[in-house]
Backbone as JSON, one array per atom type, in Angstrom:
{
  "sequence": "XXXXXXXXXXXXXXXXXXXXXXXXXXXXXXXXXXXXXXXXXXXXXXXXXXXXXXXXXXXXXXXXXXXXXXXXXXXXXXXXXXXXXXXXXXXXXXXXXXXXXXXXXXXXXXXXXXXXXXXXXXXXXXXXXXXXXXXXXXXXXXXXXXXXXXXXXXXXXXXXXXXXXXXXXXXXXXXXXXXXXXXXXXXXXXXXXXXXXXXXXXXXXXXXXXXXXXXXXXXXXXXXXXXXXXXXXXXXXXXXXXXXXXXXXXXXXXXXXXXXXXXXXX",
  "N": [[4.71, 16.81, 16.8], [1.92, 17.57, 15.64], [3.06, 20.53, 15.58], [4.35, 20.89, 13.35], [2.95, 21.24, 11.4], [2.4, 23.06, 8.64], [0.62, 23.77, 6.97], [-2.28, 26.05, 6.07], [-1.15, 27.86, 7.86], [0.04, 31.49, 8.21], [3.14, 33.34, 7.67], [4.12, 36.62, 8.96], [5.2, 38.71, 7.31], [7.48, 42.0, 5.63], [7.84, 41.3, 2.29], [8.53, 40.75, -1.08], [7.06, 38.84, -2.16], [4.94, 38.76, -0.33], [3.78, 40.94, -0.72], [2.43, 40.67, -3.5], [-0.27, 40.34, -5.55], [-3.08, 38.51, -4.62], [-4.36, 37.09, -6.76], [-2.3, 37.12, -8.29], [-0.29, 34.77, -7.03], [-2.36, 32.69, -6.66], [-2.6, 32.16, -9.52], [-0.05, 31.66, -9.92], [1.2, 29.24, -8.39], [-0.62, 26.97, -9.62], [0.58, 27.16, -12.03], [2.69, 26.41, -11.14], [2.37, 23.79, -10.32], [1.23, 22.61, -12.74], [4.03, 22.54, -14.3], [5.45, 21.29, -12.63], [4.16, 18.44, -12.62], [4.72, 18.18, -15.63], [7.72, 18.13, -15.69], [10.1, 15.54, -15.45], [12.74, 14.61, -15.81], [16.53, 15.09, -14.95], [17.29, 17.48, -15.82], [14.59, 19.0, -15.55], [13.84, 18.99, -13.06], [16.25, 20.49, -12.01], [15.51, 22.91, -12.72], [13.0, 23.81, -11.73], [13.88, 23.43, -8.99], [15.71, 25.65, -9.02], [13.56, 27.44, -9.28], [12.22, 27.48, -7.38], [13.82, 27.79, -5.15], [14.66, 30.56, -5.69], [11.91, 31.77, -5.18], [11.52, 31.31, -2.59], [14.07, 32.41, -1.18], [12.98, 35.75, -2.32], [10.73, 35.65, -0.85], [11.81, 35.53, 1.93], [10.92, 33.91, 3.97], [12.04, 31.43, 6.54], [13.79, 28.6, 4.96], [13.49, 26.22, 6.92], [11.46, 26.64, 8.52], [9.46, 26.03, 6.94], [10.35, 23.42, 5.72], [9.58, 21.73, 7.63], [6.72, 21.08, 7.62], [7.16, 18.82, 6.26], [7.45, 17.08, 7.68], [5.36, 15.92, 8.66], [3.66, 14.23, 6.09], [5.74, 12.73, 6.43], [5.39, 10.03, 6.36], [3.65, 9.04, 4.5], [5.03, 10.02, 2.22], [7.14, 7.98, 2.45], [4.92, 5.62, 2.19], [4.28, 5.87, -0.59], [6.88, 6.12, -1.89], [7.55, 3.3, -1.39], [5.54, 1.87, -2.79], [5.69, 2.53, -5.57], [8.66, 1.85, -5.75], [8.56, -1.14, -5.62], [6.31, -1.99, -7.34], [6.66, -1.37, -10.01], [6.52, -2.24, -12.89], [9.55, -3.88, -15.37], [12.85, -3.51, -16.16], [14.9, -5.54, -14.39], [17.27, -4.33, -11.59], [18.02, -4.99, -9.13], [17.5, -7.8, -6.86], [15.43, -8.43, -3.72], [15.42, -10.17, -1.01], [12.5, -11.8, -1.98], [11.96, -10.39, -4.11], [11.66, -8.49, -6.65], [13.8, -5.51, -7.67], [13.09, -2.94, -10.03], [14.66, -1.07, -12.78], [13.09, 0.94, -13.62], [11.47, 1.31, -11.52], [12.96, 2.51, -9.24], [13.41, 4.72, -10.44], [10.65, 5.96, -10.6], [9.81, 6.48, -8.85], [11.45, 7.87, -6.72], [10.63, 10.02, -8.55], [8.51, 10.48, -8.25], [8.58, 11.08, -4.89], [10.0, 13.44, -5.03], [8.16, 14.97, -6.77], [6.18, 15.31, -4.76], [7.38, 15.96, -2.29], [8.56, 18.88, -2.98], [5.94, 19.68, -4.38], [4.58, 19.93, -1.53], [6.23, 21.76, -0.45], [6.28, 23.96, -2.17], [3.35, 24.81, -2.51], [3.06, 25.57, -0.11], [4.06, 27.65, 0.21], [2.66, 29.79, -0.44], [0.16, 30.09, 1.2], [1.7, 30.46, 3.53], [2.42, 33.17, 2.73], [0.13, 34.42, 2.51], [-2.73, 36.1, 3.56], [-5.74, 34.93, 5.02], [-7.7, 36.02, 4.29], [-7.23, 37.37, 2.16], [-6.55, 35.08, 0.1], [-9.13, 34.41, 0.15], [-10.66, 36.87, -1.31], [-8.95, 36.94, -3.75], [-9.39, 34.52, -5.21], [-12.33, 34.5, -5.04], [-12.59, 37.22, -7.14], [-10.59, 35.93, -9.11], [-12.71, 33.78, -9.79], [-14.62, 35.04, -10.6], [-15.87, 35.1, -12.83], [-17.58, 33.2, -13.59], [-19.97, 33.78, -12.34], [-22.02, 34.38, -14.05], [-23.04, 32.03, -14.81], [-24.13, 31.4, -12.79], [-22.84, 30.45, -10.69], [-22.18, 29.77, -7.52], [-19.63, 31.66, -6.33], [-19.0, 33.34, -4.41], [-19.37, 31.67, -2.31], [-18.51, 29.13, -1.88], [-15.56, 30.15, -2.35], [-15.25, 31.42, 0.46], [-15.95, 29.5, 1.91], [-13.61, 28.0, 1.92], [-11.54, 29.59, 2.65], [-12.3, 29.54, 5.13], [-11.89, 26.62, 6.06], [-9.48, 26.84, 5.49], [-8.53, 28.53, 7.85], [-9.26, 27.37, 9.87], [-7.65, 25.42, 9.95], [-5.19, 25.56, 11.72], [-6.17, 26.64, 14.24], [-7.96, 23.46, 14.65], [-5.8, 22.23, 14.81], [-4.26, 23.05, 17.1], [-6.21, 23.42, 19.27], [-6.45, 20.31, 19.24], [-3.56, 20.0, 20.14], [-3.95, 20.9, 22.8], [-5.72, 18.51, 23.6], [-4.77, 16.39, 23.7], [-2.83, 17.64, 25.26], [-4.21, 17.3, 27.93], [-5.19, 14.61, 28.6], [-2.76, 13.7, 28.66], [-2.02, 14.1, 30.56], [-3.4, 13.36, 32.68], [-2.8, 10.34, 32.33], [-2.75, 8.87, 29.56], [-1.56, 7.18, 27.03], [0.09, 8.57, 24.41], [2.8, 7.77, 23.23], [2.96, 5.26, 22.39], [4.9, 2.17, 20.76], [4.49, 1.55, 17.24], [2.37, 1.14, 14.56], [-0.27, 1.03, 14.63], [-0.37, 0.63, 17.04], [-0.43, 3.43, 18.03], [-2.72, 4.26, 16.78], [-4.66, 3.39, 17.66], [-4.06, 4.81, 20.02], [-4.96, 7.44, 19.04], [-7.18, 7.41, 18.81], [-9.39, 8.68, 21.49], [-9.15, 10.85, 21.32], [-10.65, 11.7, 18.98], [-13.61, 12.07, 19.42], [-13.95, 14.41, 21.59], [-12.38, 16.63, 19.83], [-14.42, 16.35, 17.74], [-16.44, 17.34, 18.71], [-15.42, 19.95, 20.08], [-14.76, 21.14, 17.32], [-17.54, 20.88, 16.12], [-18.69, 22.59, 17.95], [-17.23, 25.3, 17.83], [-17.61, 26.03, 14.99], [-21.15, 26.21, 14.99], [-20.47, 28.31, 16.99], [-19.36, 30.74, 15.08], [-21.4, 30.46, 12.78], [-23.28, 31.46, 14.08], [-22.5, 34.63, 14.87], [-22.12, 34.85, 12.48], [-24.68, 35.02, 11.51], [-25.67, 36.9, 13.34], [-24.17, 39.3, 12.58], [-25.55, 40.17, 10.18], [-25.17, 38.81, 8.34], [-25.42, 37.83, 4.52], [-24.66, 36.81, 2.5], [-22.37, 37.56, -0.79], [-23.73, 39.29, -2.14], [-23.82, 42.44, -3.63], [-21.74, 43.11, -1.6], [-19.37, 45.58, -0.7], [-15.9, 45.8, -1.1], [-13.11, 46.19, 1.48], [-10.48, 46.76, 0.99], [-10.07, 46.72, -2.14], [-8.88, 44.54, -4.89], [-6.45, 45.76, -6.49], [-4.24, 45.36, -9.42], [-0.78, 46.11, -10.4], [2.41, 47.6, -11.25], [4.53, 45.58, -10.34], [2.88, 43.1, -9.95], [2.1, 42.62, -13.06], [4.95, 42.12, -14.13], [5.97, 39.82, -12.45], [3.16, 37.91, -13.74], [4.67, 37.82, -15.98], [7.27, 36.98, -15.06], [6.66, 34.02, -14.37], [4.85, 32.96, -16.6], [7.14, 32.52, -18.05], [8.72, 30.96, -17.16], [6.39, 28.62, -17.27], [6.83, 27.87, -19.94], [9.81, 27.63, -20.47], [9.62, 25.22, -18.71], [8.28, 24.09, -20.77], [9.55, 23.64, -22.74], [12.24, 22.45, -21.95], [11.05, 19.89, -21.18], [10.43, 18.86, -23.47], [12.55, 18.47, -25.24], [14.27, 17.01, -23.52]],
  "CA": [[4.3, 16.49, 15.43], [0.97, 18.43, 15.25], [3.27, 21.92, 15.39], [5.1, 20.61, 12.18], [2.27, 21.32, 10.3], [2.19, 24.59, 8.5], [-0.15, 24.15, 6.06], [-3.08, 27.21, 6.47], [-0.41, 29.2, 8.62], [0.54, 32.96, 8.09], [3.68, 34.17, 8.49], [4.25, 37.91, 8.77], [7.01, 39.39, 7.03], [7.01, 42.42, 4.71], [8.82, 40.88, 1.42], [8.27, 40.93, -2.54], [6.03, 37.8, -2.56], [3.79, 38.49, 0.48], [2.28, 42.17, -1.43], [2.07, 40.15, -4.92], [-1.8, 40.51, -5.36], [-3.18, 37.14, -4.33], [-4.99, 36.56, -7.79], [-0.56, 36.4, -9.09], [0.32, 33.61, -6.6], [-3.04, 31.48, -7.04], [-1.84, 31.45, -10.83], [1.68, 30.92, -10.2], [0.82, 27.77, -7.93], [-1.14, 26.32, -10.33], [1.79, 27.16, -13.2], [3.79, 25.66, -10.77], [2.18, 22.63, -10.29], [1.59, 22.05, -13.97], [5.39, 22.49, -14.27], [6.15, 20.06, -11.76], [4.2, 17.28, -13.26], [5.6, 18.41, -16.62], [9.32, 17.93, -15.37], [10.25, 14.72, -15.66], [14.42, 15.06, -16.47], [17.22, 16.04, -13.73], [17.65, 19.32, -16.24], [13.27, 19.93, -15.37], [13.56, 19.54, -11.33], [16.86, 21.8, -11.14], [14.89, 24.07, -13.71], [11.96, 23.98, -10.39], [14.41, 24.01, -8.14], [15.89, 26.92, -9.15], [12.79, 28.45, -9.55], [11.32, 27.24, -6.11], [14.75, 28.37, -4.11], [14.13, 32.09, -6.16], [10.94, 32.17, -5.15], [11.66, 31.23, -1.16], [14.61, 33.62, -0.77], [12.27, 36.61, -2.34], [9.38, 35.39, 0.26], [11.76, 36.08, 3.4], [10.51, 32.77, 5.28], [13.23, 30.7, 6.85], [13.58, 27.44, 4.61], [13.36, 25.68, 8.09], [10.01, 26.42, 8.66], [8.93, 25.25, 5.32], [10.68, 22.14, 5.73], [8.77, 21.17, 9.12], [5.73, 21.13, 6.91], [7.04, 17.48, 5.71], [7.72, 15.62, 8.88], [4.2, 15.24, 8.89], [3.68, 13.69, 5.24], [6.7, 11.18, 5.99], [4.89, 8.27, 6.23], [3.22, 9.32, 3.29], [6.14, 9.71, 1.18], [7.64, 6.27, 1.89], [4.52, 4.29, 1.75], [4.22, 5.91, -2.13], [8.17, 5.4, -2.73], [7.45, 1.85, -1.32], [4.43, 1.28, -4.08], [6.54, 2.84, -7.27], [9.5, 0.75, -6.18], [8.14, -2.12, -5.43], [5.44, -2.49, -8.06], [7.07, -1.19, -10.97], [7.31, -3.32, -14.34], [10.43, -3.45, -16.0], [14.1, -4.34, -16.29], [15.67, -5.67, -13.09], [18.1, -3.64, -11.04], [18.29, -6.22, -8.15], [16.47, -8.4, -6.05], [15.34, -8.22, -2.47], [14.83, -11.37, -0.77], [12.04, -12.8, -3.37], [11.15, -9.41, -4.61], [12.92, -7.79, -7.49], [13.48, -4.22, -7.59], [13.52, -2.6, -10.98], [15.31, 0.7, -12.43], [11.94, 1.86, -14.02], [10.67, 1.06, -10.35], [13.45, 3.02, -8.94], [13.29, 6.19, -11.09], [9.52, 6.19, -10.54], [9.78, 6.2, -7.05], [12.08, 9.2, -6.72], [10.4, 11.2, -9.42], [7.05, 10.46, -7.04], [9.23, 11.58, -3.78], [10.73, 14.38, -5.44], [7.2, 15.84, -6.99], [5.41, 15.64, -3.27], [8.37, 17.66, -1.63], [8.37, 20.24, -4.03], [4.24, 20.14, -4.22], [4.23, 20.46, -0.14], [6.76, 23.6, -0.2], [5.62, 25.14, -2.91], [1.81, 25.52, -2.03], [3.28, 26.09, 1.75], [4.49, 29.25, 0.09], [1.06, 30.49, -1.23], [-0.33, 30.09, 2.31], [2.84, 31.16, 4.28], [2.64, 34.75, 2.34], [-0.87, 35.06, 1.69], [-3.84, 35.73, 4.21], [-6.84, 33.88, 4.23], [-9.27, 37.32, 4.01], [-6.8, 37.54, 1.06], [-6.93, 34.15, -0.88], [-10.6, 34.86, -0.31], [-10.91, 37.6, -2.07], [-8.12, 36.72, -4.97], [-10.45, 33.49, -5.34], [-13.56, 35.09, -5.74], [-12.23, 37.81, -8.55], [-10.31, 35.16, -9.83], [-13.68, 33.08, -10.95], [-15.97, 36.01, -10.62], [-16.99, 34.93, -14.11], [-18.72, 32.15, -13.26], [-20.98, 33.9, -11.81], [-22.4, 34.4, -15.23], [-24.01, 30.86, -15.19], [-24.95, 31.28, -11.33], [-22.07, 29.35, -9.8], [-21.83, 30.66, -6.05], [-18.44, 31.78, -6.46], [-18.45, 33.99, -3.43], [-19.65, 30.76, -1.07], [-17.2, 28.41, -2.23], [-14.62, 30.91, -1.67], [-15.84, 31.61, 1.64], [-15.72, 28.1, 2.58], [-12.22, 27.32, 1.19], [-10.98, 30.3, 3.37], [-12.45, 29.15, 6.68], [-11.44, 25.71, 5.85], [-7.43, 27.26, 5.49], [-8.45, 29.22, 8.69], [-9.87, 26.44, 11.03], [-6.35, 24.32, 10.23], [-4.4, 25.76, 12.64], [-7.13, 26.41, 15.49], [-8.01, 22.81, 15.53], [-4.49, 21.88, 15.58], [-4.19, 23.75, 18.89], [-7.24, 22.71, 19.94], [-5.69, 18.62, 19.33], [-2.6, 19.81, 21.0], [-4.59, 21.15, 24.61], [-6.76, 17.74, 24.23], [-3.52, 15.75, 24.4], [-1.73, 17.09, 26.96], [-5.36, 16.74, 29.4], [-4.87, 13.39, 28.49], [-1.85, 12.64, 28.57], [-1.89, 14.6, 32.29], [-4.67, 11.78, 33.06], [-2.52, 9.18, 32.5], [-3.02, 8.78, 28.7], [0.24, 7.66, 26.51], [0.42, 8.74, 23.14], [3.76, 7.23, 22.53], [3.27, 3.64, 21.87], [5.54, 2.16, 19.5], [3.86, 0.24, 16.53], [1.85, 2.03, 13.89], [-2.21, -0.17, 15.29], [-0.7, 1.02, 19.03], [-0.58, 4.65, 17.74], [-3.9, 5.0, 15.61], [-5.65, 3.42, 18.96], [-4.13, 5.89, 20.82], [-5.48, 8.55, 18.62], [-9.19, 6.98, 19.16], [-9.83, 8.95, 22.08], [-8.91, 12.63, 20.49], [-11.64, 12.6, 17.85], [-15.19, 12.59, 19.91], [-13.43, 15.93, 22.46], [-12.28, 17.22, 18.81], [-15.42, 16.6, 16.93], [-17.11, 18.41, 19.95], [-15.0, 21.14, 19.36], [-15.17, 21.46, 16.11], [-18.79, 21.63, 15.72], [-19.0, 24.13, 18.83], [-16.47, 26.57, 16.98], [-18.26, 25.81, 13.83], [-21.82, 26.69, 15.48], [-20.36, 30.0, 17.06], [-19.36, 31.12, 13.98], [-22.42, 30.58, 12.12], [-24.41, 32.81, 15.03], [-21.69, 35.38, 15.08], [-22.36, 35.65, 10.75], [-26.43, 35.48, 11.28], [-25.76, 38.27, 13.91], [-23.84, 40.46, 11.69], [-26.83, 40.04, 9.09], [-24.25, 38.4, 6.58], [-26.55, 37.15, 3.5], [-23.63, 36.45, 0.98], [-21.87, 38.27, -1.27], [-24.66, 39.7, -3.67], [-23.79, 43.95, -3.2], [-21.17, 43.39, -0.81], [-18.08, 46.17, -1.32], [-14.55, 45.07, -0.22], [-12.76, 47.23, 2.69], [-8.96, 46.45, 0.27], [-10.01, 46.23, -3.36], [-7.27, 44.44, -5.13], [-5.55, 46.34, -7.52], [-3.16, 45.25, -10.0], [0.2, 47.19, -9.93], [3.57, 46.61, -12.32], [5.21, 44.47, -9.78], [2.46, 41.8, -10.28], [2.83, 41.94, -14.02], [6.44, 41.4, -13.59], [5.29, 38.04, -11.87], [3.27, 37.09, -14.56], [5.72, 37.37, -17.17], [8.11, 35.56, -15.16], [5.27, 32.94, -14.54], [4.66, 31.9, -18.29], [8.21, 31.83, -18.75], [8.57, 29.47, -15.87], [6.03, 27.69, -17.91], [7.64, 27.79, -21.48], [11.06, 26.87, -19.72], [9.6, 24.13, -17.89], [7.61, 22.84, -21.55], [10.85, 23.21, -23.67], [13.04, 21.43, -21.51], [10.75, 18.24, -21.23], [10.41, 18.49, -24.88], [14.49, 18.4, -25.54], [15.3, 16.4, -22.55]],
  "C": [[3.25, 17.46, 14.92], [1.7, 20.41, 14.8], [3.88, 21.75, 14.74], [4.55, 20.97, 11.1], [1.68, 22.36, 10.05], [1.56, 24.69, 7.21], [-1.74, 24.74, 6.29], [-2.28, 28.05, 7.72], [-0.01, 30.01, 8.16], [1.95, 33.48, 8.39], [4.28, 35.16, 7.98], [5.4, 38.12, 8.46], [7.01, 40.39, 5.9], [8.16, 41.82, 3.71], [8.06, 40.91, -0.22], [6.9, 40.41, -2.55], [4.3, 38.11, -1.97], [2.74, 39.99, -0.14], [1.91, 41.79, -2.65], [0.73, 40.26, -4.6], [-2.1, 38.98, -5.59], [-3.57, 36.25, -5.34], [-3.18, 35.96, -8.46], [-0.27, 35.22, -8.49], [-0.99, 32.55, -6.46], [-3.09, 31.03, -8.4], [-0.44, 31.18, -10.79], [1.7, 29.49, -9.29], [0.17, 26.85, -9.18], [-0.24, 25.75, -11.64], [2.65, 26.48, -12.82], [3.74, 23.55, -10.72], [2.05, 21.72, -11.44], [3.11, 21.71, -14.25], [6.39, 21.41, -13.95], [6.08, 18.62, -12.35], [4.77, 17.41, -14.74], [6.93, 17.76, -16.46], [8.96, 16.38, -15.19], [11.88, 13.35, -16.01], [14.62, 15.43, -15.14], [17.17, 17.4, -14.23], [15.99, 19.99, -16.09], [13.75, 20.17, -14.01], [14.8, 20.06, -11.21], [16.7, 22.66, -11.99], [13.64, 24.63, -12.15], [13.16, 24.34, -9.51], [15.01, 25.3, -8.24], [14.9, 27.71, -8.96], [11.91, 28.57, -8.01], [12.34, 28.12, -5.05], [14.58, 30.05, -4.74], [13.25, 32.59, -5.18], [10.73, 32.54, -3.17], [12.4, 32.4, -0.63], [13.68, 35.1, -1.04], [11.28, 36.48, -1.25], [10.05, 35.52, 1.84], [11.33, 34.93, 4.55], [11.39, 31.84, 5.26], [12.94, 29.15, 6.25], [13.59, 26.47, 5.49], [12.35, 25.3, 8.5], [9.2, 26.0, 7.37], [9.28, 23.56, 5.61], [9.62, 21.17, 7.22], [7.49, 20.91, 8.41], [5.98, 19.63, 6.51], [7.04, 16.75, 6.61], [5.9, 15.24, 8.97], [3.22, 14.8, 7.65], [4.63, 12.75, 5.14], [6.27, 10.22, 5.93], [4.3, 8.18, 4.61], [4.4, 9.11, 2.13], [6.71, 7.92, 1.29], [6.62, 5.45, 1.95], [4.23, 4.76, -0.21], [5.13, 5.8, -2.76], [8.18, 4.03, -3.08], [6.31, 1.26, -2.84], [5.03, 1.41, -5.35], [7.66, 1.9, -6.97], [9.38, -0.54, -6.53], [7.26, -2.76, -6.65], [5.47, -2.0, -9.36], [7.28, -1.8, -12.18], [8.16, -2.92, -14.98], [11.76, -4.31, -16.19], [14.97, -4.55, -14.81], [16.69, -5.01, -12.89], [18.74, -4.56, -10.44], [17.53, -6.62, -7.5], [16.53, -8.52, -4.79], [14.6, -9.1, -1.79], [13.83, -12.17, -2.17], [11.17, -11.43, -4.22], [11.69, -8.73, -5.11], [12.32, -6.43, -7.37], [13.69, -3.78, -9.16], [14.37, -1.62, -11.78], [14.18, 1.32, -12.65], [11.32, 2.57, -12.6], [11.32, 2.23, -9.13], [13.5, 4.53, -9.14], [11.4, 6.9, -10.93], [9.2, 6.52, -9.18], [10.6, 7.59, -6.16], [11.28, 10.27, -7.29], [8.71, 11.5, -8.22], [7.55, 11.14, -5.22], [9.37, 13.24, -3.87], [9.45, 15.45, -5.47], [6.68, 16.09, -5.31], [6.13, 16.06, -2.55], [8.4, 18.56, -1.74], [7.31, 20.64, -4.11], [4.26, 20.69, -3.01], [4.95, 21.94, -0.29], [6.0, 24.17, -1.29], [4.43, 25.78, -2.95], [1.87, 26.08, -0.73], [3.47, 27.69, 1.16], [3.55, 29.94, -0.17], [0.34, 30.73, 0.56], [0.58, 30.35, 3.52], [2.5, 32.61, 3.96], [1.28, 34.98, 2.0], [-2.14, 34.98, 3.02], [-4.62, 35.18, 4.15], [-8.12, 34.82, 3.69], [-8.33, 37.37, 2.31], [-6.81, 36.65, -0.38], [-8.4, 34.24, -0.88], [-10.74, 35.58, -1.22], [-10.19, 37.49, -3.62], [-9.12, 35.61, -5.42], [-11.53, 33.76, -5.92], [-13.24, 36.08, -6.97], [-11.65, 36.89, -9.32], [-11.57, 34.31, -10.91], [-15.07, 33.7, -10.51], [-17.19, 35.85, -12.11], [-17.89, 34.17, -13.94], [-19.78, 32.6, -12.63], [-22.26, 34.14, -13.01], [-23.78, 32.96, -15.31], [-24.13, 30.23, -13.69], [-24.2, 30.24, -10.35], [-21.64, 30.12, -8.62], [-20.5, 31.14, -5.78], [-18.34, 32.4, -4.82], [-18.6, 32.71, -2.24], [-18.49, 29.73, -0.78], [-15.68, 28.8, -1.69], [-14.36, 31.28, 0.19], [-15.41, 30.52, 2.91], [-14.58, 27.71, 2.45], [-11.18, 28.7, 2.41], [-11.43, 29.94, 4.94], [-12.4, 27.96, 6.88], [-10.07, 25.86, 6.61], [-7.7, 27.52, 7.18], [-8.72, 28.39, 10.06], [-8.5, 25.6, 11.0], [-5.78, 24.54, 11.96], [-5.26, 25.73, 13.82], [-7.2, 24.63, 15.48], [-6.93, 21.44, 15.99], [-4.38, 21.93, 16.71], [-4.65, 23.33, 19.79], [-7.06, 20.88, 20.13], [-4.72, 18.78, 20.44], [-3.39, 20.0, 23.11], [-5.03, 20.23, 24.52], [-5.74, 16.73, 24.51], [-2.92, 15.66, 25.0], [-2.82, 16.89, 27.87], [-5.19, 15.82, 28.97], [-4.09, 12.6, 28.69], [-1.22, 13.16, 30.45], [-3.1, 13.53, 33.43], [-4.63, 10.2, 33.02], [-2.5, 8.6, 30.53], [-1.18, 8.79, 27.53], [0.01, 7.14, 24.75], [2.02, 8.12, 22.16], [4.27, 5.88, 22.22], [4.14, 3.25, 20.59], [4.63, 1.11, 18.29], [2.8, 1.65, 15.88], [0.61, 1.52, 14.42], [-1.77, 0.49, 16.54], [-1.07, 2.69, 18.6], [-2.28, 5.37, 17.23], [-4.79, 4.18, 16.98], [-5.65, 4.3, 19.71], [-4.5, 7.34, 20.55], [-6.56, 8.64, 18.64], [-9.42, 8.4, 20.22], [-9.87, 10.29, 21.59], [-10.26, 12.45, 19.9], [-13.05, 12.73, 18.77], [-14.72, 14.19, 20.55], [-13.25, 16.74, 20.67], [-13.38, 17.31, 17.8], [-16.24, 17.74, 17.25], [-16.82, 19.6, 19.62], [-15.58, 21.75, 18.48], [-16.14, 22.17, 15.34], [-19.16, 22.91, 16.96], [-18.36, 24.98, 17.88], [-17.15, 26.8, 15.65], [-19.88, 26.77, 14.15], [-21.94, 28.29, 15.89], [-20.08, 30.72, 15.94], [-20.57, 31.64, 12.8], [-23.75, 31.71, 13.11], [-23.42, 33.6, 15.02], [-22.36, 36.03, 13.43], [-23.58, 35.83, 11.06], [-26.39, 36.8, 12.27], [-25.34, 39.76, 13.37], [-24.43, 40.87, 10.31], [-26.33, 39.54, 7.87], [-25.66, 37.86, 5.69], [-26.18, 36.83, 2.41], [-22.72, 37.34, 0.42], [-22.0, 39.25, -1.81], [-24.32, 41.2, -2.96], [-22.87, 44.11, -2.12], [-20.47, 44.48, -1.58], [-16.84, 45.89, -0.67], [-14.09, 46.42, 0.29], [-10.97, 47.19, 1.74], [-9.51, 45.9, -1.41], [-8.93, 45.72, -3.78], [-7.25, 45.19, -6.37], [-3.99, 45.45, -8.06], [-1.79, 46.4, -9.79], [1.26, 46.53, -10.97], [4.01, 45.8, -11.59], [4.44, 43.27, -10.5], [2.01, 41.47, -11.46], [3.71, 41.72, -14.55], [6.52, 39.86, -13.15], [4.22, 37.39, -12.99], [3.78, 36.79, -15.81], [6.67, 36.33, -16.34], [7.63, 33.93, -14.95], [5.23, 32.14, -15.79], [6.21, 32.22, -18.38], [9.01, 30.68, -18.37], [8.15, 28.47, -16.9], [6.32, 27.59, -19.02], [8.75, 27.2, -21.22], [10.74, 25.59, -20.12], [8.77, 23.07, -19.38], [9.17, 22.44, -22.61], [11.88, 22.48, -23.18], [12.41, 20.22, -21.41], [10.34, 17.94, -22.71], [11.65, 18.23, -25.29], [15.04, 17.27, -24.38], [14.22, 14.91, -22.9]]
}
């Protein structure tokens, strides 16, 4: 389960998406996500889908490994199908034992399935093709203005990249504390959702531990290299714009024009 989850993972591949300059795909996520909740119609989500399966084949990463990214939001998805079906007001469909189902309840419940599939891949793709020294830096130029009225832009950034970057480590670090555990006699596979979340008790003190050790070295590793912020740094990869990546944001806002004229007509 834990190696299902590929959100802050990298993977290498040279392809269209992954040299886009990182400032293009933290606005085309965002365009996308507006988009998504926008859509609302079968003719918006196979207007996304189209535009999501585009976007995957150009990016070169096996829709396989994307998909592994949900097994570990399933519970998630059906306890929020379960709440839109279930608690829907409206016109009855049919009833289930003493608990009617509705269509509103039904269509609400899908359209809520549908968006959080499409949300998980589609930000997987931003962080599949994009480093984290790289969303750093797209991040910080991105709201370099703010620095105008003294908002730490470079710290924020900073933190939001060694956030992405700690995922996967203390994944890893979960998976080695599970198998000593489960080589100690320790059984993670109880059935029953209360037997499971006991048997996950013992993980978090060894993982907190962790955590803050790796956390700790880190912070003496930066005071050793005399870090002191951002103020006069110079970057080792300036980004540069290039025509490709305004190619991407024309097709970007037309994504988003699409995606407003079809839920205006539909």
């Amino acid at each position: 389960m834990l190696k299902d989850i590929t959100l802050g993972q990298y993977y290498p591949v040279d392809s269209v998406i992954h040299r886009l300059d990182p400032r293009v795909k933290l606005f085309g996520t965002l365009i996308y996500i507006i988009c998504l909740f926008v859509s609302d119609h079968v003719a918006g989500f196979a207007l996304m889908t189209a535009l999501l399966a585009g976007v995957i084949f150009l990016s070169k990463v096996p829709f396989s490994y994307m998909v592994r990214g949900l097994k570990a939001i399933l519970l998630l998805l059906v306890i929020a199908g379960a709440f839109n079906l279930f608690l829907t007001p409206g016109e009855a469909a049919f009833t289930l034992w003493k608990i009617s189902v509705t269509r509103q309840g039904i269509r609400s419940a899908l359209l809520m399935i549908f968006r959080m599939v499409y949300l998980i891949i589609g930000t997987s793709i931003m962080t599949l093709t994009t480093t984290p020294n790289q969303l750093t830096d797209g991040l910080e130029k991105s709201l370099s203005v703010l620095n105008y009225i003294h908002v730490p832009v470079h710290e924020i950034a900073m933190m939001m990249s060694i956030a992405l970057r700690f995922i996967p480590i203390l994944i890893e670090e979960t998976d080695k504390i599970m198998k000593a555990q489960m080589a100690r006699g320790a059984d993670f596979e109880k059935r029953g959702l209360i037997n499971k979340a006991k048997a996950m008790v013992p993980l978090l003190v060894p993982l907190f531990v962790s955590a803050f050790r790796r956390a700790n070295d880190l912070a003496l590793a930066m005071e050793a290299r005399c870090y002191h912020g951002g103020e006069g740094r110079t970057k080792m990869k300036p980004l540069h714009y290039r025509r490709v990546d305004g190619v991407a944001y024309l097709l970007i806002l037309l994504a988003l024009v699409a995606s407003i004229v079809v839920a205006v007509l539909f």
